[in-house]
C-alpha positions in Angstrom: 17.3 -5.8 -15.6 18.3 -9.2 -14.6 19.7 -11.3 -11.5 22.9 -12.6 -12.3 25.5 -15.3 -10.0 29.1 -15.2 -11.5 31.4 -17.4 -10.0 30.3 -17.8 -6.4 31.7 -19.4 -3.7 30.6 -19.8 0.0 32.0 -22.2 2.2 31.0 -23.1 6.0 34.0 -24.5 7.8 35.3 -27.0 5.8 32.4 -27.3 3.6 32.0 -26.0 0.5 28.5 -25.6 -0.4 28.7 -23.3 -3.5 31.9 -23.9 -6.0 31.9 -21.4 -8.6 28.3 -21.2 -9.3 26.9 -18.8 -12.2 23.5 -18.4 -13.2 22.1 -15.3 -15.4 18.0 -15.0 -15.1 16.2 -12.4 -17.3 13.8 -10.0 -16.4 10.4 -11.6 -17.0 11.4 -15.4 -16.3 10.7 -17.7 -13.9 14.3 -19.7 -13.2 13.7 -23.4 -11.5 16.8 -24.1 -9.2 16.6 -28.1 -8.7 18.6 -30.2 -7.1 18.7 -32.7 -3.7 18.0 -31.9 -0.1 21.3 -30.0 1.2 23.3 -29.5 -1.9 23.0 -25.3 -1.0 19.9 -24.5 -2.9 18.6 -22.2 -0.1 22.1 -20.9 0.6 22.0 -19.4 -3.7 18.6 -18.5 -2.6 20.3 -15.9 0.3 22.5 -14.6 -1.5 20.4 -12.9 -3.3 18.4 -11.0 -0.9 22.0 -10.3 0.3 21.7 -12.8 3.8 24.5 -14.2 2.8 27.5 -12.8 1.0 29.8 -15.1 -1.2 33.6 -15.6 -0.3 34.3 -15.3 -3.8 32.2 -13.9 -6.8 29.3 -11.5 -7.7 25.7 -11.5 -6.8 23.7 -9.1 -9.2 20.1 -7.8 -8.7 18.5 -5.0 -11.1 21.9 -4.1 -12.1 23.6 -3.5 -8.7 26.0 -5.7 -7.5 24.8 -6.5 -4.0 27.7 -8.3 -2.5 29.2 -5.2 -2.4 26.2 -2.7 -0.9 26.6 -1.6 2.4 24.0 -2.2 4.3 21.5 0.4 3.7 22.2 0.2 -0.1 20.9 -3.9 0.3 17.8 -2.5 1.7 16.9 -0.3 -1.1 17.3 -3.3 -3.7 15.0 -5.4 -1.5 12.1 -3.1 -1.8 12.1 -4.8 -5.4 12.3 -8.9 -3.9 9.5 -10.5 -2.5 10.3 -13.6 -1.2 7.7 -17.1 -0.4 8.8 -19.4 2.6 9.2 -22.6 3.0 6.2 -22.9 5.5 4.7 -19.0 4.6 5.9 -17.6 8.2 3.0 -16.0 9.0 2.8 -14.2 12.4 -0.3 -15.9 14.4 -0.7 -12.9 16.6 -1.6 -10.9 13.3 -4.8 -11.2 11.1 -4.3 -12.1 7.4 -4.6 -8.2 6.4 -2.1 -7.1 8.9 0.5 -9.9 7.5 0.0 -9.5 3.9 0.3 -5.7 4.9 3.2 -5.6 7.1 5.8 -4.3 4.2 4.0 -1.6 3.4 3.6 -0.7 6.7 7.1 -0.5 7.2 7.4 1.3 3.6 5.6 3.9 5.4 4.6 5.4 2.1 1.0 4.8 1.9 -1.7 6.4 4.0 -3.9 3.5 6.3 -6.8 3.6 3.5 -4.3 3.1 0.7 -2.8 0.0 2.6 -6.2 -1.6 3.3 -7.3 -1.1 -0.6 -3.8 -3.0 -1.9 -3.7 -5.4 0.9 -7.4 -6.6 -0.5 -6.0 -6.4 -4.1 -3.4 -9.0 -3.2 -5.5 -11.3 -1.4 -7.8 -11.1 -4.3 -5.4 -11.8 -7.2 -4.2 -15.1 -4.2 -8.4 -15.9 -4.1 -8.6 -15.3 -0.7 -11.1 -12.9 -0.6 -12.8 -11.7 2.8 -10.1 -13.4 4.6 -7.9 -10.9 6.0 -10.1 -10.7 9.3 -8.9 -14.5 10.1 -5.9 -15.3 11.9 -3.6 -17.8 10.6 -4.5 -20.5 13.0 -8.1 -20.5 10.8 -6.5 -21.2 7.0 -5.2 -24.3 6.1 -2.6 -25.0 5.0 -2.4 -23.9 1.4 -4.5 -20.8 2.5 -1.4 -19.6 4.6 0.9 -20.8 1.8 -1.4 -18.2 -0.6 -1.6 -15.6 2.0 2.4 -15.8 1.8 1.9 -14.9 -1.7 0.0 -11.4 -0.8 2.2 -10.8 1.0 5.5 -11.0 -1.3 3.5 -8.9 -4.0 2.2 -6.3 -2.0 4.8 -4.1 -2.5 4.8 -4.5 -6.1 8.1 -6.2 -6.7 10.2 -6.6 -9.5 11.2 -10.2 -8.5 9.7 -13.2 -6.5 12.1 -15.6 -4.5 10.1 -19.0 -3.8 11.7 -20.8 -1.3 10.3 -24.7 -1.5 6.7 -23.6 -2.4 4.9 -26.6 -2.3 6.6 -28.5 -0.1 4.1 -30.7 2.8 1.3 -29.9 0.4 -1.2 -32.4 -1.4 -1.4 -32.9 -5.4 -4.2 -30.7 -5.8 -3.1 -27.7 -3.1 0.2 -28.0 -4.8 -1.5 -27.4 -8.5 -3.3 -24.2 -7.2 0.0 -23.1 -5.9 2.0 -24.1 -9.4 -1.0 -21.6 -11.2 -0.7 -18.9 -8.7 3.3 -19.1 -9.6 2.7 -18.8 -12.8 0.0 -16.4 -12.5 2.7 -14.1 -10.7 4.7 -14.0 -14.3 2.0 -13.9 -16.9 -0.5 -11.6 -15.1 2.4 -9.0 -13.0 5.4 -9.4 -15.3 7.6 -10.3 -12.4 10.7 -12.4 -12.0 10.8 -15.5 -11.0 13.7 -17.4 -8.8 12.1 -21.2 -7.5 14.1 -23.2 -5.2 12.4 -27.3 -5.6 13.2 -30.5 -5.6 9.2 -31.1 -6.5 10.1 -32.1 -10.8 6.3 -32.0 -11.6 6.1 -28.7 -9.8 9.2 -27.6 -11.8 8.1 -28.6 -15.2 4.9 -26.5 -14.5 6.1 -23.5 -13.7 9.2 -22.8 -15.0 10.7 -21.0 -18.3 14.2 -22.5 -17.5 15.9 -24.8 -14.9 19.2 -25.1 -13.7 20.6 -28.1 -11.6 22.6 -27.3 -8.6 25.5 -30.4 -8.0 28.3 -30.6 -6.1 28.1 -26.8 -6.1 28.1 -25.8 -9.1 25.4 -25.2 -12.1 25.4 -28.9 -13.8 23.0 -28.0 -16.5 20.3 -25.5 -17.7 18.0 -25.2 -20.5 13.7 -25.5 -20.7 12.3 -28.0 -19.3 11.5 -29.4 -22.5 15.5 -29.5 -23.3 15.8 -31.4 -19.8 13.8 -34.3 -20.4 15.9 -34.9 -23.1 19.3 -34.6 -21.5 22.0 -38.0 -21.6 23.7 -36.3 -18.5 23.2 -39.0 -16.2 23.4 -37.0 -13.2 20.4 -35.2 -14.4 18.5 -38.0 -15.6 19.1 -39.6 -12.7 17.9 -36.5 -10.4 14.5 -35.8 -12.6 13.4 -39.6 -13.1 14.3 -40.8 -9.4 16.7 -43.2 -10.6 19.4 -43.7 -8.1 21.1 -46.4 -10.4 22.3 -43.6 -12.4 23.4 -41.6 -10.3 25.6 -44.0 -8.8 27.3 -45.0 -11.9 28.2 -41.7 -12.6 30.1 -41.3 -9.3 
């Protein structure tokens, strides 16, 4: 199974933030989506957990075409997403077991022992360990970003969804967070969809990348093929040079 974007629109108003975008991801990758603050990143992201649906096009996930599910159908499919924030989103009222545990809760498949047992798996395969009595006001804040990670694997999903993952963190926080990413595909097979503007993040992580412009998908290949792209646009975006940017405008 795969995710797959063919030809999707969305437009606010007057602006049009997605322009026939298409994308294909196989199972077992992990897909960087770069590109500048505001050009709709986090809008593709939605559409694939079925927030938002496109005014024109298809959304795939594990073979069903979820911008066409009713409601209850879109639920089913994301029992198999788990999806980082920006900022992790914990709930301060709730200890770090009952957070990383809240999905499975609401699964309501699992007795209260069988809960406790996987929500200390998940904090163990994060490193976090004898945390989940803390609250989230006692982690840092990489800890929380981690603790967001147990959570999104707790209910043993087929694909991941990292919204901005190391965004407001230092160098090193943000290298514990590129392993644990990568960790999430070697060690649990799962799929990987990364929304960044962080290159050195992206390099580090990712199988392939695609470039979101004007859009649309300007480019995609490994990282290895983008570091040797002429498309000024590109260039431009992964080196931080402004000067080429403008002169292809």
């Amino acid at each position: 199974m795969s995710i797959e974007l063919v030809n999707v629109h969305k437009a606010f108003g007057a602006n049009e933030v997605l322009r026939g975008f298409s994308l294909n991801i196989p199972e077992g990758e992990t897909m960087a989506i770069i590109g500048g603050s505001g050009t709709g990143k986090s809008v593709l992201l939605k559409h694939l957990v079925g927030l938002l649906t496109p005014d024109q096009g298809e959304v795939w996930v594990d073979g069903e075409n979820i911008s066409r599910l009713d409601q209850a159908s879109i639920y089913r499919v994301r029992r198999n997403i788990g999806f980082v924030f920006q900022f992790a989103a914990l709930f301060d009222s709730m200890t770090i077991a009952e957070n990383v545990g809240m999905g499975l809760a609401r699964l309501d498949t699992m007795s209260d022992e069988e809960v406790r047992a996987r929500v200390e798996t998940c904090l163990e395969l994060v490193d976090l360990v004898g945390y989940g009595a803390r609250l989230p006001s006692e982690l840092s804040g990489g800890q929380r970003k981690r603790v967001g990670f147990a959570r999104a694997i707790a209910t043993s999903p087929k694909y991941i969804l990292y919204d901005e993952p190391t965004t407001g963190l230092d160098p090193v926080t943000k290298s514990v967070i590129d392993e644990l990413i990568v960790r999430m595909s070697d060690d649990l097979g799962v799929t990987g969809v990364v929304i960044t503007h962080d290159m050195d993040s992206a390099f580090r992580i990712s199988d392939r990348m695609a470039m979101l412009y004007e859009g649309q998908n300007r480019w995609e290949g490994t990282p290895e093929q983008i570091q040797q792209t002429d498309d000024p646009i590109v260039k431009g975006f992964i080196e931080g040079r402004p000067e080429l940017l403008e002169s292809a405008t």
